[in-house]
N, C-alpha and C positions, 0 to 999 in steps of 0.2 A: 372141490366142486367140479374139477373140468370132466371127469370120466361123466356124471349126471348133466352135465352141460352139454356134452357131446350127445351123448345118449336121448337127451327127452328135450331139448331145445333145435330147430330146424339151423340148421348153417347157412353161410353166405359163400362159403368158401371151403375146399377140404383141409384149409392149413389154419387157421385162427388163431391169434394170439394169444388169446387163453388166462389174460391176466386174471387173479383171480382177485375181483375187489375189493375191497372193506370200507373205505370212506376218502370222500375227495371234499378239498377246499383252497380256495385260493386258487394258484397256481399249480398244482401238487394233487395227484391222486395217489392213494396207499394199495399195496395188496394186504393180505392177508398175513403174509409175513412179514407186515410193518417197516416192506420196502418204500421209500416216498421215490417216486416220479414226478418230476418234470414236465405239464403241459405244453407242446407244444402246436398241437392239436385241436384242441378245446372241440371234443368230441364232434371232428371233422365241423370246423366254424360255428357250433351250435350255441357252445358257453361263451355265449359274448360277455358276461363280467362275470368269470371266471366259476368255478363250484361252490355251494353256500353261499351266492352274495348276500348280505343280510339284507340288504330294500327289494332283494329278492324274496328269500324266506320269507321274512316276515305278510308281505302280500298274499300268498301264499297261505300260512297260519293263520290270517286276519278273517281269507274269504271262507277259510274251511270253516269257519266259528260260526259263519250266517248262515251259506245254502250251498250244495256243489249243484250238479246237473237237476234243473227243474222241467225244463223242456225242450222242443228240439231247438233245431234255429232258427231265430227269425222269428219267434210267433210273442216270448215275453220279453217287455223293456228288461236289459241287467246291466245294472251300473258300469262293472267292470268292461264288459263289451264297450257298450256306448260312450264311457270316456275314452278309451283306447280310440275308436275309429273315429270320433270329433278329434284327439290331440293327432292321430295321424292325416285328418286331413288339413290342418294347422302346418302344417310341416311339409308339405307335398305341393307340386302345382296347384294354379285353381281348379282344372280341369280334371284333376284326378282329386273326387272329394267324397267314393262312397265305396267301401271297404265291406266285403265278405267275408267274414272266418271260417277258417277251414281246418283240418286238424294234421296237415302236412305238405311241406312244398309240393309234391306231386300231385294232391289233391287241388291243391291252387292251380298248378296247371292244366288239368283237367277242365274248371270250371273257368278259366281262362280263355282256351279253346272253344268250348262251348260258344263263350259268350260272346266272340268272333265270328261264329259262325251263323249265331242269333242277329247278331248288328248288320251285319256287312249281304245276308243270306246266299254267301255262297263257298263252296267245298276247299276248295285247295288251301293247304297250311305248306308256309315255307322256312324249313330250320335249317340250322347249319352245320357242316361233314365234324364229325368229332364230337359234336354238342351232348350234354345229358341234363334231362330236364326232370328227370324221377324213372320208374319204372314199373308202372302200369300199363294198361295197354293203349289208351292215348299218346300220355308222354312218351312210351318205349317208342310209339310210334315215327313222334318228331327226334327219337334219340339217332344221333348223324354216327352211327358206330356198329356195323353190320354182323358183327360175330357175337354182340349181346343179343341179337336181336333176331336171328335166324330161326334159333326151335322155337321163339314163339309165335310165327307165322300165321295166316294173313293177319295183319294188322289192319289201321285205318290206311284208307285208302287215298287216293291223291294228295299225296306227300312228296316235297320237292326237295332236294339242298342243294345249298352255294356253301361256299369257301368266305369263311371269315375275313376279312379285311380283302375281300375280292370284290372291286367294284365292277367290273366286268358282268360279273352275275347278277348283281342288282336287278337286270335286264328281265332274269324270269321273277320279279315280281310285276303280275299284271292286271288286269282287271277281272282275271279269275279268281283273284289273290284274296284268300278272308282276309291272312294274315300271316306276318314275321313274326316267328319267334328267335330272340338272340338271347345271348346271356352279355351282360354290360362288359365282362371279362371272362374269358374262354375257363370253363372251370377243370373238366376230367379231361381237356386237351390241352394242357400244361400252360395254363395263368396266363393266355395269350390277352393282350390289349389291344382294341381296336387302335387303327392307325390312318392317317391322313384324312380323316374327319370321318369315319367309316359309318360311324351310327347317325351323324346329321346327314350325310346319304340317304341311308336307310331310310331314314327320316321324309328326307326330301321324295324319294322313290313313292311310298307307300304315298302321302299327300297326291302324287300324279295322277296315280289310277287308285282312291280310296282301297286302297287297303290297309290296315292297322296294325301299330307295329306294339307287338308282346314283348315286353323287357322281364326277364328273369333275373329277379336279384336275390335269390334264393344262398346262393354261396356270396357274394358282393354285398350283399345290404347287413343294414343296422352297424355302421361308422368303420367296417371293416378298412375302406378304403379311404377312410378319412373325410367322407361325405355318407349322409345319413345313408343314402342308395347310388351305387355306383354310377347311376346314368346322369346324377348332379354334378358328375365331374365332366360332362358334357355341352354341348351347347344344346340340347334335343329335349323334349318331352315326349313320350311315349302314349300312347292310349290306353294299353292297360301295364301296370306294373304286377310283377311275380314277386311274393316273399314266401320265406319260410327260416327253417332251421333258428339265424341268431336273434329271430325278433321277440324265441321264449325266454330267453335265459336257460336254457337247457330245457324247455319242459314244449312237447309234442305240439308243432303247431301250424299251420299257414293261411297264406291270405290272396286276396288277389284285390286290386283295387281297380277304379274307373270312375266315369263322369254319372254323376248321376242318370242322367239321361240313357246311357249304356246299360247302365247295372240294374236299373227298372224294367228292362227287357226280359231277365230273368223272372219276371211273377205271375207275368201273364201270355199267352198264347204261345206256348202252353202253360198253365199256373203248374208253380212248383219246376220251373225251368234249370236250376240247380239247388238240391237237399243236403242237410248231413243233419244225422242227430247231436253229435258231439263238441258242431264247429261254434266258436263264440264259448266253449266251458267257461265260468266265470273264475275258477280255480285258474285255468292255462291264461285266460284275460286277465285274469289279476297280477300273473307273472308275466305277462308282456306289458303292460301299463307302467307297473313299475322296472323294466329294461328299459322303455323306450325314456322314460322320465330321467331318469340317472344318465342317457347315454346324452341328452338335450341340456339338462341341466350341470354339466361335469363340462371339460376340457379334454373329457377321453376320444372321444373323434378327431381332432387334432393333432391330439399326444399320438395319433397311429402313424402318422407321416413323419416322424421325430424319430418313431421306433425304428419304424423301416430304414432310415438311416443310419440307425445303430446298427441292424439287420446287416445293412451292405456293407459298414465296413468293417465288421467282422468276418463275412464269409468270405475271406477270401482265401483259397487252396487251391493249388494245383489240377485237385478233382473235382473242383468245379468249375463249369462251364460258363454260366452265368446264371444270376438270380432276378426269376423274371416275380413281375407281380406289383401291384400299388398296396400300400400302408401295411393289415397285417395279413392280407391273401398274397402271400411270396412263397413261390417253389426254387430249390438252390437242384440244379441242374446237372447230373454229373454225363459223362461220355456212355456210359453203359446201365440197363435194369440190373446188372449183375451184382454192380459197383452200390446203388442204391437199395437193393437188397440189403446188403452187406452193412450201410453206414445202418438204414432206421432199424436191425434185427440186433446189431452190436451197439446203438444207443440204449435201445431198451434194456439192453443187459445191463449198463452202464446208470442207467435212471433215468434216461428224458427218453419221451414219446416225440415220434415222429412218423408219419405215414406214407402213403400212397396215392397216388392222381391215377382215375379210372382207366387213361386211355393212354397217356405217356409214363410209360415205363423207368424213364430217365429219371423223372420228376421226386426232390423230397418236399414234400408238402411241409408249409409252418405258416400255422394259423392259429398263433395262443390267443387267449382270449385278451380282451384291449384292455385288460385291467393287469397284465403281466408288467413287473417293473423293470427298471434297466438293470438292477443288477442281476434278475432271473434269467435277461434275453445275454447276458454275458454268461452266467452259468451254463445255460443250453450252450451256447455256441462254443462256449470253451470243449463242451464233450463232443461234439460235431467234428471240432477240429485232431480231436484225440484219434477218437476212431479213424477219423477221413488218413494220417499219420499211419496210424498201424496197416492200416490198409495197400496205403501207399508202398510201405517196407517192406512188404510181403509183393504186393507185384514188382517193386525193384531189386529181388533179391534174385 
């Protein structure tokens, strides 16, 4: 397939992996030549319980059997929609109790933005150096990372950034300020966590001069971190929350939630204040209803803080630096992009995936999905340690 891949499919990249698929479950995706790999990735945090879950599937199977796409959004009651956004506002602050569907994180942040700018009516958004929130021309906008974002020039306009765990900076949010956007833990700026109460700052801050703080838990959310959304391991609530990627279960999705009162701003003046035709599918709803039920009703949010432990004390080698990150959003850190090249291009030959952080170089990303068991997170790591070895003999020769 890769020659036709290359050929008539648009790239991200001029290097790609190139795996060439055939079927993934569990833990474990295959190629074609009935290699099995090693999850460690879970299709960059998206597969939160893992490839084929069957309370997966079967949702999935159940809703194709009644209706898929009837109309756009917003306009007919669908089951599936509407118990998702009642069980998630069950599970969330009180104040955050009315849920948009949208059909990708970046599109949640999009309409996020917007609805900031709708509530508050005024221009300036303030994100932070490093940050990646999607990549559209909103989001690229508040994306804190200068060299993604040059050829596609001018973007939106009055955009600020601070320095993550800089409270110094807090200072330029002001009463020009719609709104903060942060991510609950630094994602494509290597799994940085806030520190010395950074986001009940933040918090505090926007409260002073009303402006409203955007939480992104598009990489952090659905029990990655051992709490349904990262900002639960806080003492803060947010005014609007960002989801996307692990709330499908692998299947195309996002969301953006708010107080009711907020999110009704969206209909009128102007009506039609954020559209999609595709957001709410009852198909992609029926595969988030039942993600989010399994991850509520199971031990598996929990079980991520247990893992993480197993995580740390296995990694430990020489070439690594330190392994930053809460539950299962952990990057193992080596001295050089050279070096990290080198371990995730010689696991994959070896059968465990492992990838890349957008902005730090250093960074090995591992984010299996929370349905990975302990003797999997021993297998990975056994090969981590192999490679990271050979590696090692070859610079100390």
């Amino acid at each position: 397939m890769n020659p036709d891949f290359i050929k008539y499919q648009a790239q991200t990249s001029p290097y790609p992996l190139g795996m060439e698929v055939s079927h993934a479950i569990g833990s474990y995706i295959y190629d074609t030549n009935d290699k099995k790999y090693l999850d460690f990735v879970a299709g960059v945090s998206a597969c939160t319980l893992g490839h084929q879950h069957p309370r997966v599937n079967q949702a999935i199977k159940d809703q194709l059997d009644k209706y898929s796409h009837v109309m756009v959004y917003g306009e007919y009651s669908q089951s599936p929609a509407v118990q998702y956004c009642k069980l998630m506002a069950s599970l969330l602050p009180e104040s955050l109790n009315k849920t948009y569907l949208v059909n990708s994180g970046t599109e949640a942040i999009e309409g996020a933005l917007k609805l900031a700018k709708r509530t508050t009516g005024r221009s300036q958004l303030i994100s932070c150096h490093n940050a990646y929130h999607g990549n559209t021309m909103g989001s690229m906008s508040v994306m804190g990372f200068e060299e993604r974002k040059q050829a596609f020039r001018p973007l939106l306009p009055d955009v600020d950034f601070i320095t993550f765990n800089n409270e110094e900076d807090l200072q330029k949010i002001t009463t020009r300020t719609a709104a903060i956007l942060l991510e609950t833990i630094q994602g494509g700026a290597g799994f940085i966590q806030p520190e010395n109460n950074f986001l009940e700052k933040v918090r505090k801050r926007c409260d002073e001069v009303g402006a409203l703080m955007i939480v992104d838990e598009i990489q952090p959310g659905f029990g990655r971190t051992g709490k349904l959304f990262g900002f639960q391991n806080y003492d803060v609530v947010p005014d609007i929350v960002v989801m996307g990627k692990g709330m499908g279960g692998g299947m195309p999705v996002g969301a953006f939630t708010a107080s009711a009162e907020k999110m009704d701003l969206l209909t009128e003046n102007p009506k039609l204040g954020h559209i999609t035709t595709f957001g709410g599918h009852p198909v992609i709803a029926s595969a988030c209803l039942a993600t989010l039920q399994e991850l509520t009703e199971t031990n598996l949010m929990a079980e991520t803080l247990e893992k993480e432990k197993l995580f740390r004390s296995l990694l430990v080698h020489p070439l690594i630096t330190e392994v930053r990150g809460k539950g299962l959003m952990l990057a193992a850190m080596t001295e050089s992009a050279e070096i990290t090249n080198q371990v995730i291009l010689n696991c994959q030959d070896k059968g465990l995936i492992l990838f890349w952080l957008l902005f730090e170089g250093c960074a090995i990303r591992i984010t299996p999905p929370l349905t990975i068991s302990e003797d999997e997170i021993r297998e990975g790591c056994k090969i981590i340690l192999e490679v990271m070895d050979e590696i090692l003999k070859k610079i100390n020769a």
